[in-house]
C-alpha positions in Angstrom: -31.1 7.0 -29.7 -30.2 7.8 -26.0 -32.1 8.0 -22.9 -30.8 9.2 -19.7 -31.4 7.1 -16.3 -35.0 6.6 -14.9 -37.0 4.4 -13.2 -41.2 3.9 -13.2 -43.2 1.5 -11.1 -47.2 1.0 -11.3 -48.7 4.1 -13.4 -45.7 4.8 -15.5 -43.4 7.8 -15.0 -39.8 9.4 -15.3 -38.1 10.2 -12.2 -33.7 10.2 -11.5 -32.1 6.3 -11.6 -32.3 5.5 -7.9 -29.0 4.5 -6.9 -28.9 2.1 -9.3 -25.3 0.9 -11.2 -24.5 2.4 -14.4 -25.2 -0.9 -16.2 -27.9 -1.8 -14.5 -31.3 -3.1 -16.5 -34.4 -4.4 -13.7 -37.9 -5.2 -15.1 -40.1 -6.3 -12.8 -44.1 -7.9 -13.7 -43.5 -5.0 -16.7 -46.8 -5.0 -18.6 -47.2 -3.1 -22.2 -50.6 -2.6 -23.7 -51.6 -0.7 -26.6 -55.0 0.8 -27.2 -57.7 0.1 -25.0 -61.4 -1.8 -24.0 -62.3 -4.2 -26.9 -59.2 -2.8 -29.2 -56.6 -3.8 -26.2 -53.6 -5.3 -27.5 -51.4 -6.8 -25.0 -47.8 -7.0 -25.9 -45.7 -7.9 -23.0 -47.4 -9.3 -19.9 -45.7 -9.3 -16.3 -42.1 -9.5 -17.7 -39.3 -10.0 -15.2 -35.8 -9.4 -16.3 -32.7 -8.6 -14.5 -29.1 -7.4 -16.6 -26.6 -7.1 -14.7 -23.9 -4.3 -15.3 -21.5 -5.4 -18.4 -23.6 -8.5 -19.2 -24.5 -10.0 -22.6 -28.0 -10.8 -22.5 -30.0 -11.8 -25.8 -33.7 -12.0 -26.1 -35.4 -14.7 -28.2 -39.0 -15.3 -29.6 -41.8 -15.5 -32.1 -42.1 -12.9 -34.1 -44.8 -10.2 -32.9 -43.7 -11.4 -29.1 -43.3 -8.0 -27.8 -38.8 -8.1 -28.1 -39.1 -4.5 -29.7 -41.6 -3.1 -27.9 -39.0 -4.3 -24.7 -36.3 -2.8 -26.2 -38.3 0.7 -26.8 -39.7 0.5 -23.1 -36.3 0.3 -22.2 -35.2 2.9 -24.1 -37.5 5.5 -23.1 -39.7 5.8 -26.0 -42.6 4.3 -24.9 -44.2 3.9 -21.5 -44.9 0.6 -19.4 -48.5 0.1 -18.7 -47.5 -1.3 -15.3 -44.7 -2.7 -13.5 -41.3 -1.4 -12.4 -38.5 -0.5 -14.7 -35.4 0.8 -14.2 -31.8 1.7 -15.7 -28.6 2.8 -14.5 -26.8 5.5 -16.5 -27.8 5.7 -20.2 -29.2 3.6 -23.1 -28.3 3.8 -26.4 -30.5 2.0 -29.3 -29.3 0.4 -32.2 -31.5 -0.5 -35.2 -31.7 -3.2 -37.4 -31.3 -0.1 -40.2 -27.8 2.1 -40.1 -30.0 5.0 -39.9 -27.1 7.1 -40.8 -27.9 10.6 -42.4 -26.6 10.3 -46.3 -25.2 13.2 -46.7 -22.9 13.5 -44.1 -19.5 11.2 -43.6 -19.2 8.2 -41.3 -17.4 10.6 -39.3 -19.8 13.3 -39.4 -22.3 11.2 -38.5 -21.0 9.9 -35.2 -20.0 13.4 -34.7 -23.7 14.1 -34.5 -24.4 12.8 -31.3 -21.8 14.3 -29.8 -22.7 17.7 -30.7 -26.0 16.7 -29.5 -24.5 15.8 -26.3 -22.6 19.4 -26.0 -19.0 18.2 -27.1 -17.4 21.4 -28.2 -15.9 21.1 -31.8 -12.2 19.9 -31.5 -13.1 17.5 -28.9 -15.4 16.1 -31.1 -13.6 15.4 -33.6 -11.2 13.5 -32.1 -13.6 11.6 -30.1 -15.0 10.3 -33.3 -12.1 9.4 -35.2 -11.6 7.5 -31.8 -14.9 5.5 -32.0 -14.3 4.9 -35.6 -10.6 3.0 -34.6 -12.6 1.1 -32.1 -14.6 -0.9 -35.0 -12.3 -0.7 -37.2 -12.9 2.3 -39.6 -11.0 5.5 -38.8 -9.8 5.1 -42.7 -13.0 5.4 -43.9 -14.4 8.5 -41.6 -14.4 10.9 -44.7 -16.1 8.0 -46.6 -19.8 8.9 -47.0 -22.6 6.1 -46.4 -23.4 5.2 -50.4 -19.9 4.3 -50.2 -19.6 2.7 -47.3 -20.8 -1.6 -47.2 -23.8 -2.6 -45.4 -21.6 -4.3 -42.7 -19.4 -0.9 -42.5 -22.4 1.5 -41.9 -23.7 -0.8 -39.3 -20.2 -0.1 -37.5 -20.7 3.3 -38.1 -24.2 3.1 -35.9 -22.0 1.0 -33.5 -19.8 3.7 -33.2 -22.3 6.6 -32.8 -24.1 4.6 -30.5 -21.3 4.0 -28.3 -20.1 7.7 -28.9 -23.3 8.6 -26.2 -21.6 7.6 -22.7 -24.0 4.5 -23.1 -23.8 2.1 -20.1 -26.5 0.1 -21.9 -26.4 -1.0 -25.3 -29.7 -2.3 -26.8 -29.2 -4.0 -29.9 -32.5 -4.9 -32.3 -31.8 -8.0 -34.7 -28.6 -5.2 -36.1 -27.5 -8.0 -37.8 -31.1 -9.6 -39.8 -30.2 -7.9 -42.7 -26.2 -8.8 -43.5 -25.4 -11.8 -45.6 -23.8 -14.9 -43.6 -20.1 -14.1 -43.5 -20.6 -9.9 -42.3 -22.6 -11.0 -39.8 -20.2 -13.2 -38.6 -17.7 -10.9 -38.4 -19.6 -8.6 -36.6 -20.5 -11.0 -33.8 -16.5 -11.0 -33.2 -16.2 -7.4 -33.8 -19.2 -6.8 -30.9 -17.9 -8.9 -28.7 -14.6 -7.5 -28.8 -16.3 -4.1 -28.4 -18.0 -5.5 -25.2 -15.0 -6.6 -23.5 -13.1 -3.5 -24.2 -16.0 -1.1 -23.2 -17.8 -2.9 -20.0 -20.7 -1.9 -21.7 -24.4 -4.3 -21.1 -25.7 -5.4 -23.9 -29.7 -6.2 -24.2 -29.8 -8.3 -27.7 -32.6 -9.3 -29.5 -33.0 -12.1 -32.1 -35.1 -13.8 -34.3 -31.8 -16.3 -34.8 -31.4 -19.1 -32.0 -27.7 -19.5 -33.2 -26.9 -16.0 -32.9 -27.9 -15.7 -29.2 -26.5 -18.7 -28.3 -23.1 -17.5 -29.8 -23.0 -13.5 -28.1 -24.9 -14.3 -24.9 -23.6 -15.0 -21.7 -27.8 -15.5 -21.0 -30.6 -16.5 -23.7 -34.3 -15.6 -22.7 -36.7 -16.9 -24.2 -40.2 -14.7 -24.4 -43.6 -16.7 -25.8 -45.7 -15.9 -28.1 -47.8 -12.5 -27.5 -48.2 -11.5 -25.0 -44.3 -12.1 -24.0 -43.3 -13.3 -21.1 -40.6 -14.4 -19.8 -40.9 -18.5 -20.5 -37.2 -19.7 -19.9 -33.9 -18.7 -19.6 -31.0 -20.2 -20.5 -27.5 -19.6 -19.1 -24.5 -20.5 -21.6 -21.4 -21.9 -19.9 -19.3 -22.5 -23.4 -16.2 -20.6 -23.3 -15.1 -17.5 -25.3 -14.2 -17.0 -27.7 -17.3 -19.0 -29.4 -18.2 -19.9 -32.9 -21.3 -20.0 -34.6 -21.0 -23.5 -36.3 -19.1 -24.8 -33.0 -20.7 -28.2 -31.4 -21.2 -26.6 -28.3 -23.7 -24.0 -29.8 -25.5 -26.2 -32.0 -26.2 -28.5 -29.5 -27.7 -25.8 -27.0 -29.3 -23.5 -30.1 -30.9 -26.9 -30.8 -32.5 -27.2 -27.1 -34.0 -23.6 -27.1 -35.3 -24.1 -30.7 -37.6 -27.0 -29.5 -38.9 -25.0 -26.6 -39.6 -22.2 -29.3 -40.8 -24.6 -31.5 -43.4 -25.9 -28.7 -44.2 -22.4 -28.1 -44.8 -21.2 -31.4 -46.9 -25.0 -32.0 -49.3 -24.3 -29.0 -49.9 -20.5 -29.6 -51.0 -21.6 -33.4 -53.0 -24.0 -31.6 -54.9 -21.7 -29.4 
């Protein structure tokens, strides 16, 4: 899923990206609620959140603390209910689910959005096998998805994803559903991706480890409505490691603010 620039402030609305730099992600006192009067649900409240351009930036928090519904604002699929958002050059969304379409090939599929995009045929082509040598799979571009690991077809999304001139990448717990050792491999496979592309990433997490490993910041949103209750810069060199030292000992710092979070919501 891509989204072209825009920015909204106060009653939401689409209008061109303002100037700012393809990269770019500014959410300022963004406020998300769903329904209305005695039905209201409010799922972010006042959120402030700057990415700077090529920036690794994961999100963490309870579960039903309004990360998704940030990431689809963000994306364009949803409207703010106040606040100011805004995004430099394009997003491109990518699932916890491959989403690929079964009956075409892995490169077929990241073929898609470039058609989509207006790529004539030849072009097209070409540019996919590219994408596909980026993560690692130009051997398997005639492969279709049956045939194709749950790790690979997450590459495959990668690929398509990045196959949309994205500036942004936002990145929904991709990983939740891949066994220890493929998901550990994909964090260095992303993170290679990031450094050769430029390209932001917004990440969200349910996994403290995870964020602590692929960010260069961890926020950390409470429990619903989200907000913005700490940040958390990580100053460990890269390459990182998941069962490294370093990360444990800050992944075990944010999990006790999370823990006190989640404790005191449960209390309310």
């Amino acid at each position: 899923m891509t989204r072209p620039a825009r920015q909204t402030s106060g009653v939401p609305s689409t209008m061109p990206g303002g100037g700012d730099p393809p990269g770019m992600v500014r959410l300022d006192d963004l406020s998300k609620v769903f329904g209305d009067a005695s039905s209201a649900v409010h799922a972010l409240d006042r959120v402030t959140l700057h990415v700077e351009p090529g920036r690794f930036v994961c999100v963490l928090g309870a579960s039903g603390c309004g990360k998704s519904t940030l990431l689809s604002l963000v994306a364009g699929l949803d409207q703010p209910s106040g606040g100011h958002l805004a995004v430099g050059g394009r997003a491109s969304l990518l699932f916890q689910e491959a989403a690929l379409f079964p009956w075409l090939t892995a490169a077929r599929n990241v073929e898609l959005a470039l058609r989509l995009d207006g790529m004539p045929r030849a072009p097209r082509r070409a540019r996919a096998l590219e994408l596909l040598e980026l993560v690692h799979l130009r051997e398997f571009a005639d492969q279709r998805p049956h045939e194709l690991s749950g790790g690979m077809r997450q590459r495959v999304a990668l690929a398509r994803a990045l196959g949309q001139r994205t500036d942004v990448l936002l990145m929904d717990e991709p990983f939740g559903a891949l066994d220890a050792m493929t998901r550990d491999t994909l964090h260095d496979e992303v993170e290679r991706i990031w450094r050769e592309t430029g390209v932001s990433i917004l990440f969200v997490t349910h996994n403290v480890r995870e964020a602590v490993r692929l960010g260069d910041r961890v926020v950390l949103l409470s429990s619903r409505p989200g907000r913005v209750i700490a940040e958390f810069p990580v100053p460990i060199e890269r390459p990182r490691r998941i069962d490294s030292p370093d990360v444990a000992a800050l992944a075990a710092t944010i999990t006790d603010q999370l823990r006190e979070e989640v404790t005191r919501h449960g209390n309310q």
